[in-house]
C-alpha positions as CSV (number, residue, x, y, z in Angstrom):
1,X,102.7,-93.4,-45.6
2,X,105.8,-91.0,-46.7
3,X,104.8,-88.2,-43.6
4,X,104.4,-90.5,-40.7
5,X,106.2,-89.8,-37.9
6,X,106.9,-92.7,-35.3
7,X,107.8,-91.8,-31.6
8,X,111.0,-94.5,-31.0
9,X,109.4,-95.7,-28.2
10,X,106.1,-96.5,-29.8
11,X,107.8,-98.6,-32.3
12,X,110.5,-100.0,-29.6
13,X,107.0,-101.5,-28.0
14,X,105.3,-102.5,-30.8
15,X,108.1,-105.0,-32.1
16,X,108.7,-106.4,-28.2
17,X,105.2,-107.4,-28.3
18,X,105.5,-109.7,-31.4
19,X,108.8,-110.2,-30.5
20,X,107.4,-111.8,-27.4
21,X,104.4,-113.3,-28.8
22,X,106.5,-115.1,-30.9
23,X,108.8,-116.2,-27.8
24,X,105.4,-117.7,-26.1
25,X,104.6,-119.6,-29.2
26,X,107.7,-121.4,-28.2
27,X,106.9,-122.1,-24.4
28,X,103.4,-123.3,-26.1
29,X,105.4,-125.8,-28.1
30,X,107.5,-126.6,-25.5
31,X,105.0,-126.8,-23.2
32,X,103.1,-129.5,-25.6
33,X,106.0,-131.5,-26.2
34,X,107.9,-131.7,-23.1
35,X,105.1,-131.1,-20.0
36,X,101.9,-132.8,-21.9
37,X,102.9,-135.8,-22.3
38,X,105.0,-136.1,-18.9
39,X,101.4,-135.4,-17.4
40,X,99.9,-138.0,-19.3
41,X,102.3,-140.8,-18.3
42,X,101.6,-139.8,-14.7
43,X,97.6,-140.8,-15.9
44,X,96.0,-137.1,-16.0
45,X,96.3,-133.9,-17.1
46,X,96.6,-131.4,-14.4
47,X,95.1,-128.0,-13.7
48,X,98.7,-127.4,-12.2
49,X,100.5,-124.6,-13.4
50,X,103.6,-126.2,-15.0
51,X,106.4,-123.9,-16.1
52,X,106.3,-123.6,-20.2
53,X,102.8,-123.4,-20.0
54,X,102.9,-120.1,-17.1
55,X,105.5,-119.1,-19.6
56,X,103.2,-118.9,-22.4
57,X,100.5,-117.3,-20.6
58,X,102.5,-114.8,-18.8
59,X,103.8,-113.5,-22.0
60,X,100.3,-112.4,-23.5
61,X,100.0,-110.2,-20.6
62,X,103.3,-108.2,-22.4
63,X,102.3,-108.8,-26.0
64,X,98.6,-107.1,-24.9
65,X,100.1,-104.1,-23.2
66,X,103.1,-103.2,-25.0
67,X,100.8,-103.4,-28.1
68,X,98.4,-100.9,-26.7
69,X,101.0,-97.9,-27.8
70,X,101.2,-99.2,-32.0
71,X,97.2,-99.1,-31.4
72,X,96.9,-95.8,-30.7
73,X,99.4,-94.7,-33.4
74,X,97.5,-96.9,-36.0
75,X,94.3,-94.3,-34.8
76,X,96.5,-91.0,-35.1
77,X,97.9,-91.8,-38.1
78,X,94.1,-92.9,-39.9
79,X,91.7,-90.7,-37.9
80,X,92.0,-87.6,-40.3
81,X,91.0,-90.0,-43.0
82,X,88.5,-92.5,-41.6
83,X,87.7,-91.0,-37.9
84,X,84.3,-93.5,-37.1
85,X,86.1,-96.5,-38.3
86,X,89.1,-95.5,-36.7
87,X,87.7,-94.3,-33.5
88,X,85.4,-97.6,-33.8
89,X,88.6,-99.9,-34.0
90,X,90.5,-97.8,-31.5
91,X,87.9,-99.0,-28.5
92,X,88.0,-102.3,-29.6
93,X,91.4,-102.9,-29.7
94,X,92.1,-101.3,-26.4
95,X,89.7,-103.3,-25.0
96,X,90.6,-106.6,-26.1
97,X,94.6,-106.0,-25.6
98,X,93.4,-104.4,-21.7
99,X,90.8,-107.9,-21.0
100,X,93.8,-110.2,-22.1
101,X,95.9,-108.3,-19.7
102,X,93.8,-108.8,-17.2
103,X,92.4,-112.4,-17.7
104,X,96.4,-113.3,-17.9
105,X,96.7,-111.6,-15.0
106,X,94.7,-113.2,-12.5
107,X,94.9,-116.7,-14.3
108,X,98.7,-117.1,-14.0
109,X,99.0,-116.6,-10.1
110,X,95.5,-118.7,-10.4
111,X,93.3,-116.5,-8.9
112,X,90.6,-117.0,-11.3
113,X,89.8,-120.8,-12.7
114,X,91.2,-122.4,-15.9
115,X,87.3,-122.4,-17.1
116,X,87.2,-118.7,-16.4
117,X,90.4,-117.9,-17.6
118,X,89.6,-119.8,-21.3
119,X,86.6,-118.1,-21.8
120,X,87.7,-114.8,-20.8
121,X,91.0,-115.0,-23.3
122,X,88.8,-116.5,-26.0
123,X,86.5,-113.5,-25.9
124,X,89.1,-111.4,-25.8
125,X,91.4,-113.2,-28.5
126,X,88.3,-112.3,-31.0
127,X,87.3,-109.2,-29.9
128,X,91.6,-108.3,-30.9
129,X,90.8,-110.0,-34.1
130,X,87.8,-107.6,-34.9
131,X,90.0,-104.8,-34.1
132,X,92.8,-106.2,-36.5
133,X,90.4,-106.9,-39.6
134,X,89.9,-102.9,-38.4
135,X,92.7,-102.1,-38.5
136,X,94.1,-103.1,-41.9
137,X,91.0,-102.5,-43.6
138,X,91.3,-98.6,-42.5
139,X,95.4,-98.7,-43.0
140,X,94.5,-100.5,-46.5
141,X,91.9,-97.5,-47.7
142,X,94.3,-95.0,-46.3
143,X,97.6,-96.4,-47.2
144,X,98.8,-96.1,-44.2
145,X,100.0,-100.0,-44.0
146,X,101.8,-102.2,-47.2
147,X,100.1,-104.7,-48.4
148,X,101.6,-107.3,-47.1
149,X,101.0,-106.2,-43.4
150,X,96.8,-105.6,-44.2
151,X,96.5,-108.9,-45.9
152,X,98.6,-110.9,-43.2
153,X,96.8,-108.9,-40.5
154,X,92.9,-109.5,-42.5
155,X,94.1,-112.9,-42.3
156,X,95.1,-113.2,-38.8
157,X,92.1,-111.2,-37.6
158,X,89.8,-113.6,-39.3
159,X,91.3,-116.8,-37.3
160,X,90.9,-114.8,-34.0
161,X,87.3,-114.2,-34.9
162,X,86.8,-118.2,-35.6
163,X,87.9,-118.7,-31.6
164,X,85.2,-117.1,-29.6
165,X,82.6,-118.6,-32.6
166,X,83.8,-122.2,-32.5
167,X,84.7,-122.0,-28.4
168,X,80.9,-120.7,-27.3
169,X,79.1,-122.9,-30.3
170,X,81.0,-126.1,-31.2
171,X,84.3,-127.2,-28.9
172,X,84.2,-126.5,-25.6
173,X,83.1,-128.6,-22.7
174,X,81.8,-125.2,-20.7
175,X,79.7,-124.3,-24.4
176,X,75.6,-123.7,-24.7
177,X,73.4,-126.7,-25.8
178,X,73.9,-125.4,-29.8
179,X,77.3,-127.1,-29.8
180,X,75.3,-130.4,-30.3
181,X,74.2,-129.0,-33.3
182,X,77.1,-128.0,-34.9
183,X,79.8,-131.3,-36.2
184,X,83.1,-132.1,-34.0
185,X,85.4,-131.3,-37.4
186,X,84.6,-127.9,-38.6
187,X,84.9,-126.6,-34.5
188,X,88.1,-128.3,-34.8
189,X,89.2,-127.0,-38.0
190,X,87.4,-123.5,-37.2
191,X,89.6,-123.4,-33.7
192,X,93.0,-124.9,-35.0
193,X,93.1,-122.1,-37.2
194,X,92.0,-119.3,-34.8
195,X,94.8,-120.9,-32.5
196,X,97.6,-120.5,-35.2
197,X,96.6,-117.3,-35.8
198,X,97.0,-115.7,-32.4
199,X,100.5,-117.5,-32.0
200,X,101.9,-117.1,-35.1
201,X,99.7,-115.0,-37.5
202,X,99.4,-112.7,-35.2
203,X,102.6,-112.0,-33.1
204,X,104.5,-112.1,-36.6
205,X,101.9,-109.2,-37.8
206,X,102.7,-107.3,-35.0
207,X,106.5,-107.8,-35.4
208,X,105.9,-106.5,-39.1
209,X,104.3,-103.4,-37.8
210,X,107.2,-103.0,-35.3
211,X,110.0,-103.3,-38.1
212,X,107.4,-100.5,-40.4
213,X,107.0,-98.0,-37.3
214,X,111.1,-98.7,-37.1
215,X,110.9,-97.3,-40.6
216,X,109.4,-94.4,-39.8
217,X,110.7,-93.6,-36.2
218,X,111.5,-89.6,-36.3
């Protein structure tokens, strides 16, 4: 969009938060490869917080909020064009990026259970996946966004959507009855792909938009 007009520190914030999401998708790996398998040897996994694995969670409370700036810039540079879908998507995101905040929050000092703690981020990984596929739709009939950030971010926002469907329905221990309906592979397929697209699809979308607001920084 050849007359937007990025504050620096909007765009500054917006590329530390994939920047950072991308960092946590390394303590994930690391936290897979080096602490899951030392608690296995021991006989059990452990509700312990163990440091990688903090790491990782800690870091979506930063990805969430610095985020919450390139959100509302997304709205001011789309309302004049598409206000209802714009304003719709606005809400959304600021409540899914605010609710993974929080759940982060109180999960990594352990004030609220690992159960708790799941179920709230799920929810609030899809409800930040509605408000991408949002978000690039409305950048995509506006032309606010290039291509290649609205399909990477549609694509993203699709495999945060699958989290909440297949967590609630199909995977988890803590799920309704209807899981029992619903086969072990496609909730392991439908939730492998929602959890590569919040650590990678994501964080490197966001880190996309941060290098485009650069682009336009005033």
């Amino acid at each position: 969009m050849k007359n937007m007009s990025v504050a620096p520190y909007v765009a500054w914030c917006t590329l530390l938060s994939g920047l950072i999401g991308l960092v946590g998708f390394i303590f994930l790996l690391l936290f897979y490869t080096i602490e899951v398998p030392a608690m296995l040897e021991q006989g059990q996994l452990t509700a312990d917080p163990q440091t990688f694995g903090t790491l990782n969670d800690a870091s979506y409370i930063f990805v969430a909020l610095f985020l919450l700036p390139g959100a509302l810039e997304l709205y001011r540079a789309t309302r004049s064009k598409a206000p209802a879908l714009s304003q719709f998507g606005l809400v959304l995101g600021v409540v899914g990026l605010l609710a993974m905040a929080v759940s982060q929050v109180l999960f990594v000092p352990r004030l609220i259970p690992t159960e708790q703690a799941a179920a709230l981020q799920t929810i609030s990984a899809g409800v930040v996946g509605v408000w991408l596929l949002l978000v690039c739709i409305t950048g995509r009939s506006t032309g606010t966004l290039p291509g290649g950030l609205v399909w990477l971010g549609i694509a993203s926002g699709v495999g945060m959507v699958l989290l909440p469907v297949t967590y609630f329905f199909a995977g988890t221990p803590q799920a309704s009855t209807l899981q029992a309906e619903m086969p072990g592979v496609p909730a392991i397929i439908g939730f492998g792909l929602g959890i590569l697209s919040q650590v990678i699809g994501w964080p490197v979308w966001t880190t996309g938009l941060g290098r485009f607001f650069m682009s336009h920084r005033y």
